[in-house]
C-alpha positions as CSV (number, residue, x, y, z in Angstrom):
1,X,0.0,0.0,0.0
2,X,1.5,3.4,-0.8
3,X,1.4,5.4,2.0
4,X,3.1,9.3,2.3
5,X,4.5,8.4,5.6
6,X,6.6,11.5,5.6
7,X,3.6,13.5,5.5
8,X,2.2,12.1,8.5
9,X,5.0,12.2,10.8
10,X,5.6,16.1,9.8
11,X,2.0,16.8,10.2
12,X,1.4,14.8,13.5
13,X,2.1,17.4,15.7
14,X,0.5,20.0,13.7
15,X,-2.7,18.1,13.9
16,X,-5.6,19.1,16.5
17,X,-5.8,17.0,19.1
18,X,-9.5,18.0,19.5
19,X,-10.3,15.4,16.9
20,X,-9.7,12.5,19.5
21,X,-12.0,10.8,21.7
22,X,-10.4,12.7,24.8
23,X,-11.8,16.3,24.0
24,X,-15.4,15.1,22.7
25,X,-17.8,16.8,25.1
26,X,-20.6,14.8,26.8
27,X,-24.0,14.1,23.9
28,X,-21.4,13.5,21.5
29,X,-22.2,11.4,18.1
30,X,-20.7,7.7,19.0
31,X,-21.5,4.7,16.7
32,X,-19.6,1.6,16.0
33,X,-17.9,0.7,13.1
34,X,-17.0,-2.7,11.1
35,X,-14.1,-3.7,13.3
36,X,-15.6,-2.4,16.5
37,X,-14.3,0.6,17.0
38,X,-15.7,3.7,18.4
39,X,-16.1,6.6,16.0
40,X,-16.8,10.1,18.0
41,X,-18.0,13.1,16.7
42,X,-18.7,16.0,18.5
43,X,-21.2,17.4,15.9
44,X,-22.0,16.1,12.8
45,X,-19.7,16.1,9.8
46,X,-19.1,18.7,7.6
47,X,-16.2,17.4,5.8
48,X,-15.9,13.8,5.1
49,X,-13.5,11.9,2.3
50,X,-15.2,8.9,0.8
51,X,-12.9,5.9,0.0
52,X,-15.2,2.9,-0.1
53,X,-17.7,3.0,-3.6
54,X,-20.4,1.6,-2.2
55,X,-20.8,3.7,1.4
56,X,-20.0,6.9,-1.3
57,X,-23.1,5.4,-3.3
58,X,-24.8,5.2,0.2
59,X,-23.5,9.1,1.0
60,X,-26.3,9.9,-2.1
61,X,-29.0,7.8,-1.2
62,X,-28.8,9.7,2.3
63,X,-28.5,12.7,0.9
64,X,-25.3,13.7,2.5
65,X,-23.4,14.7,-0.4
66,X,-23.4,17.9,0.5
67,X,-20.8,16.4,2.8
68,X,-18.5,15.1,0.7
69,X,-15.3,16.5,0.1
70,X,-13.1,13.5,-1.1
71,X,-13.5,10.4,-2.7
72,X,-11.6,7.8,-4.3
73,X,-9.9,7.8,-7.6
74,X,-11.7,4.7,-8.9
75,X,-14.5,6.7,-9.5
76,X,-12.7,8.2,-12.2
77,X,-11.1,6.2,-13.8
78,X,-13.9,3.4,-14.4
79,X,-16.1,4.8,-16.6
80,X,-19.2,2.7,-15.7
81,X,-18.7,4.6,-12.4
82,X,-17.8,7.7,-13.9
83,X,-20.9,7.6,-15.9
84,X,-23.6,7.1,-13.1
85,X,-21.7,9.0,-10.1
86,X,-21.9,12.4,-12.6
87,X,-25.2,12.3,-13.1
88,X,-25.3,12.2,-9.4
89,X,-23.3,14.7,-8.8
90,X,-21.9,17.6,-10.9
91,X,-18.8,18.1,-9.0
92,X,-18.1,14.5,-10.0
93,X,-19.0,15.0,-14.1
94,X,-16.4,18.5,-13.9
95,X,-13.9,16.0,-12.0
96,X,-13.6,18.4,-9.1
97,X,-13.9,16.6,-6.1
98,X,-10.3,15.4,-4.8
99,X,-9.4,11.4,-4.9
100,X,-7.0,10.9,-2.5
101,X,-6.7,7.0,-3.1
102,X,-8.6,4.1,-4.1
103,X,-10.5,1.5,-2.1
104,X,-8.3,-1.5,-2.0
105,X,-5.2,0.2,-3.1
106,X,-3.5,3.3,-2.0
107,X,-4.6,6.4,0.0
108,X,-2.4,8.9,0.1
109,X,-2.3,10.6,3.8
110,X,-0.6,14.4,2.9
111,X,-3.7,14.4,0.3
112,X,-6.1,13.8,2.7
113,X,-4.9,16.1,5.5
114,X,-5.1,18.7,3.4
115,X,-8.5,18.5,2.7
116,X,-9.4,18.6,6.7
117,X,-11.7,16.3,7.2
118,X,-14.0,15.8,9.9
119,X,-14.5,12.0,9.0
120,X,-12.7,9.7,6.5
121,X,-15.0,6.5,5.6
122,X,-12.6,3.7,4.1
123,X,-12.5,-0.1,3.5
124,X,-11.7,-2.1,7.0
125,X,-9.1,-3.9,4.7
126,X,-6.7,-0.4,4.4
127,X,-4.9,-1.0,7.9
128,X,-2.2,0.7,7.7
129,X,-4.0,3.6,6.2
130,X,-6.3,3.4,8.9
131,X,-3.7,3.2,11.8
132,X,-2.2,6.2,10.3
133,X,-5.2,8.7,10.3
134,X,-5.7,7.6,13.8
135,X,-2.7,8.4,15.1
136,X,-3.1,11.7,13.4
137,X,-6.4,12.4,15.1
138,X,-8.4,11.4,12.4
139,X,-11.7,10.3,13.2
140,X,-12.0,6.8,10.9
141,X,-15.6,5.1,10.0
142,X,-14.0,1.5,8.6
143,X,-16.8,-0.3,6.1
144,X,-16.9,-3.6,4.2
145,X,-20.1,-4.8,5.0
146,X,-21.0,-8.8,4.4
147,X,-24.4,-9.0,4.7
148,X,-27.4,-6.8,5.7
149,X,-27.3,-7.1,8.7
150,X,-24.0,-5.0,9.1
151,X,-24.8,-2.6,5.9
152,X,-27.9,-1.3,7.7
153,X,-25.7,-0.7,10.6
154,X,-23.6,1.4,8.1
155,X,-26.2,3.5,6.8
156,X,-27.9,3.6,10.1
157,X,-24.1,4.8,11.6
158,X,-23.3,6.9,8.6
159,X,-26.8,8.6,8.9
160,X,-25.7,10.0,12.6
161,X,-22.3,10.8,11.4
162,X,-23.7,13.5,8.6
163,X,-26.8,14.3,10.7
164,X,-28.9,12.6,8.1
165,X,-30.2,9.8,10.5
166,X,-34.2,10.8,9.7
167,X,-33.2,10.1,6.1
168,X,-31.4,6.4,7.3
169,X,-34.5,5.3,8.8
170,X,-36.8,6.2,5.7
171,X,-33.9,3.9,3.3
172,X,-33.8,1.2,6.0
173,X,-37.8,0.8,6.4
174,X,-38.0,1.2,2.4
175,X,-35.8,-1.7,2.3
176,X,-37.1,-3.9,4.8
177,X,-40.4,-3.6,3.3
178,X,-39.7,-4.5,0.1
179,X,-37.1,-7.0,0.9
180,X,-40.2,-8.7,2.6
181,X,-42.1,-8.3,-0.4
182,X,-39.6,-10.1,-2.4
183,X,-39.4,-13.1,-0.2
184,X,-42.6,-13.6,-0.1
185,X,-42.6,-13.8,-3.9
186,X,-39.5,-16.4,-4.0
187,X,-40.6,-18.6,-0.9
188,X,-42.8,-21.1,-3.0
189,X,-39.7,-22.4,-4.9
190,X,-38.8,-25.9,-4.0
191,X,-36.2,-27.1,-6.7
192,X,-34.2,-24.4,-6.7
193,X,-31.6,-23.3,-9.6
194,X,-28.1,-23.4,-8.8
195,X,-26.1,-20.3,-10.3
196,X,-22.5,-19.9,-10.0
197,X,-21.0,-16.5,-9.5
198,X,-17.8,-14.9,-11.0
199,X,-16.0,-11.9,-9.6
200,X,-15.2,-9.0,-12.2
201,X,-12.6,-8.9,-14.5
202,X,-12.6,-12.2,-16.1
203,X,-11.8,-13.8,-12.9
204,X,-13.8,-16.6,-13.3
205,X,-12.2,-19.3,-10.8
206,X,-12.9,-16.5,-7.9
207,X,-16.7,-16.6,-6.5
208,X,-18.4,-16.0,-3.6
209,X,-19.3,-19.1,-0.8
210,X,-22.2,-19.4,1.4
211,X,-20.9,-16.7,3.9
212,X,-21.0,-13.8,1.3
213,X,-22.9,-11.0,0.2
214,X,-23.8,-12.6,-3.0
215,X,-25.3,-15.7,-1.0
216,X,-27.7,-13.4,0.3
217,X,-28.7,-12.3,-2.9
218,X,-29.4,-15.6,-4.5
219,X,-31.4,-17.0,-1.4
220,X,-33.5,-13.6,-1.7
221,X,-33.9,-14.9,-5.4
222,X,-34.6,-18.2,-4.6
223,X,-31.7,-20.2,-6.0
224,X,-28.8,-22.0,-4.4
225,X,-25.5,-21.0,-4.9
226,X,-23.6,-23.5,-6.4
227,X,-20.4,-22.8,-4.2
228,X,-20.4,-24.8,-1.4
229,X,-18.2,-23.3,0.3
230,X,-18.6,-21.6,3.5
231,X,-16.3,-18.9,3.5
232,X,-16.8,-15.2,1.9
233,X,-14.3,-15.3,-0.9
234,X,-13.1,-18.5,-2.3
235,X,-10.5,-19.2,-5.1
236,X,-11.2,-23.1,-7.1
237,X,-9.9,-24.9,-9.7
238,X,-12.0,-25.9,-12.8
239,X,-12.4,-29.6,-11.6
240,X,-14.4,-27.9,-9.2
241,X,-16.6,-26.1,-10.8
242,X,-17.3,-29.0,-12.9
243,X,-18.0,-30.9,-10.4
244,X,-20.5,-28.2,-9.2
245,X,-22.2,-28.0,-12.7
246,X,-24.2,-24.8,-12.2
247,X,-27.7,-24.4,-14.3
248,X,-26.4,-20.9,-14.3
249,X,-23.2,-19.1,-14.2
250,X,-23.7,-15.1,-13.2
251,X,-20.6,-12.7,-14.2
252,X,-20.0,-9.1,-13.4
253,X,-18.4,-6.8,-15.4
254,X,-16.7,-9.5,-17.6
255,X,-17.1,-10.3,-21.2
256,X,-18.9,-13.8,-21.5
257,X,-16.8,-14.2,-24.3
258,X,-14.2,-14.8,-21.4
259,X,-16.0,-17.7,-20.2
260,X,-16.5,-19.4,-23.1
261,X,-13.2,-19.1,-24.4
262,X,-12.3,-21.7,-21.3
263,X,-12.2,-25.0,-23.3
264,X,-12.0,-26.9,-20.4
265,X,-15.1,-25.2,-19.4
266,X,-16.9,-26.4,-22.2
267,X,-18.5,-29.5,-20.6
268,X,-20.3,-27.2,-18.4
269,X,-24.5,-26.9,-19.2
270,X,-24.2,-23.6,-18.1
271,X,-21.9,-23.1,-21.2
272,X,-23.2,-25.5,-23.3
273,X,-27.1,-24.1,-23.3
274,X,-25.2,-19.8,-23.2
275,X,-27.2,-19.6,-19.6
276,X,-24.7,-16.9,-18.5
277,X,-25.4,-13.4,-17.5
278,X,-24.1,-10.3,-16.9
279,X,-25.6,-7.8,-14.6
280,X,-24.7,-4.3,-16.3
281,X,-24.6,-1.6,-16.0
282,X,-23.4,-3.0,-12.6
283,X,-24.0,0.7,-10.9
284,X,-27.5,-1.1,-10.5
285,X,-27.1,-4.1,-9.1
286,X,-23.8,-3.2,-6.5
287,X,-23.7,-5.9,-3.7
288,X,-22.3,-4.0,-1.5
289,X,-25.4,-1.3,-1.1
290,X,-29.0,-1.4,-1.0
291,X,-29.2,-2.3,-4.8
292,X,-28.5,-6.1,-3.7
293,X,-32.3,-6.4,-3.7
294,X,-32.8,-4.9,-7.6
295,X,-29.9,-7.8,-8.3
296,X,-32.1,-10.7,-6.7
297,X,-35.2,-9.8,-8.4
298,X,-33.2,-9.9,-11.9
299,X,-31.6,-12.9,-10.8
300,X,-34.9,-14.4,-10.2
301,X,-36.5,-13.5,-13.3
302,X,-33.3,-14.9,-15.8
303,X,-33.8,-18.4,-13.6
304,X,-37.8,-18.9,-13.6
305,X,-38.6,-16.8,-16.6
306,X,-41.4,-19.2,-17.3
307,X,-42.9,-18.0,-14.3
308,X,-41.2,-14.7,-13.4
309,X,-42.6,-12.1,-10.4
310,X,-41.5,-9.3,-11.2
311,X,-41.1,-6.3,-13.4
312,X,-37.8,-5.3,-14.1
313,X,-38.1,-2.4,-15.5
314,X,-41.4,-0.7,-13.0
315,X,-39.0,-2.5,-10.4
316,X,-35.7,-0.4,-11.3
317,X,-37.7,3.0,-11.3
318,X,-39.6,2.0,-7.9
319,X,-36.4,1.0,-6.3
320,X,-33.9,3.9,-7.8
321,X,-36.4,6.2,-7.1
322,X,-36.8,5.3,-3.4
323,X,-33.4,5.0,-2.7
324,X,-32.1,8.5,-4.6
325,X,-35.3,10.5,-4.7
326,X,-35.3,13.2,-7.5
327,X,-31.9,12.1,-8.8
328,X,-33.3,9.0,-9.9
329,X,-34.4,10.3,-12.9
330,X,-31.0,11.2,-14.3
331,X,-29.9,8.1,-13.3
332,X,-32.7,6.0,-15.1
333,X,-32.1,8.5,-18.4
């Protein structure tokens, strides 16, 4: 990870110590974060960096932009996310907001000082990074959410952080609601479709287990996940998958073409009958946000067409527009 450690250790005793726990008064703003750490704010945020896309996707379903002074350079540079993230905010189409480092990358520490934030949110997984803001009395929100449980947490957490908490409680009912409505459409199915998923990229031999994200989609769709695997984030071999034999295979943001260009994938009825898809544009159907629902009902509908539940496209407008409010309709253009 590339980290301006010289930065940090000039800066460190320039830094205002009222940014630690020690000084925040009595009443102040304390939630809990993904590793279980405290976050403490004596007032809500005013300035907060954004390095983790989907709590950044959150920030504008909470309307908390207004918030946001930082984000990460990903959001640039891929131009699916480029695409939707300017029509949600203009500062994003002129390329104005700062990106002082990615998500799983690099975050660069002199960049974010300078930008005085209040709050930095970032992915649990940037340690170092994290350890480093800390020290420098940088008050760090960690994210990486694995199932709903702990992304409503988020939203509820970031809500108090930006003093948008009213706002978090209309998104969270919203989404229970219509999460209920979903499994009541999906709980009839007894022989379930088993679908396979593929991480981005082309990385086909990289999918998601039973302890995942994903997992919950595809129970919320009503198929099985052909990975048996418990854990979050396993890597197999194509024996494996074979032996899995998915009636489905489910990629994002990779070329089918990559697939079947896998001869020893071939055998494969997933392959063999073309019953691969590709959720895109994947701004709709991100995992790691509220979207996961719009992804199950899609999912659902590609496995039981014969017999399929839902609208797709009355279903993306319902769902974008209760998540974004006005800005859906630039984002549905």
């Amino acid at each position: 990870m590339a980290v301006v450690l010289s930065a940090c250790l000039l800066l460190l005793s320039a830094c205002n110590s009222g940014n630690g726990e020690s000084m925040v008064a009595d009443g102040a703003i304390v939630v809990t974060d993904i590793r279980g750490k405290e976050v403490r704010l004596s007032e809500p945020a005013d300035r907060v960096i954004v390095l983790y896309q989907g709590a950044l996707d959150g920030m504008y379903m909470l309307h908390a932009e207004h918030t946001v002074v930082g984000i990460q350079n990903n959001i640039y540079t891929n131009p699916v996310s480029f695409k939707y993230f300017s029509k949600l905010d203009p500062r994003i189409a002129r390329k104005e907001l700062p990106a002082p480092g990615n998500w799983e990358t690099s975050t660069n520490i002199e960049s974010i000082l300078a930008l005085k934030p209040d709050l930095v949110i970032i992915a649990s997984g940037q340690t170092d990074a994290i350890r480093l803001l800390e020290d420098l009395g940088i008050q760090v929100f960690a994210v990486s959410p694995q199932n709903n449980a702990q992304l409503f947490e988020e939203i509820e957490s970031i809500g108090k952080l930006t003093g948008t908490s009213e706002r978090a409680k209309e998104l969270l009912a919203y989404t229970r609601a219509k999460l209920d409505e979903i499994r009541e459409a999906t709980k009839h199915i007894e022989h379930k479709k088993s679908v396979y998923y593929a991480w981005s990229g082309g990385r086909i031999y990289a999918t998601s287990g039973q302890n995942s994200r994903m997992n919950e989609c595809f129970e919320l769709a009503g198929v099985r996940n052909a990975c048996t695997f418990a854990i979050d984030q396993p890597n197999i071999n194509p024996e494996t998958l074979i032996s899995w034999d998915p009636d489905l295979i489910l990629l994002w943001s990779t070329n089918p073409q990559e697939l079947y260009n896998k001869k020893e994938l071939s055998v494969l009825k997933a392959v063999k009958n073309k019953n691969v898809h590709v959720l895109e544009p994947p701004f709709f159907y991100d995992p790691h946000t509220l979207k996961i629902m719009y992804a199950a009902i899609e999912l659902h509908n590609v496995c039981y067409g014969e017999n399929e539940n839902f609208d797709l496209v009355e279903n993306r407008r319902e769902i974008m527009t209760n998540l974004y409010g006005a800005k859906a309709t630039a984002l549905l253009e």
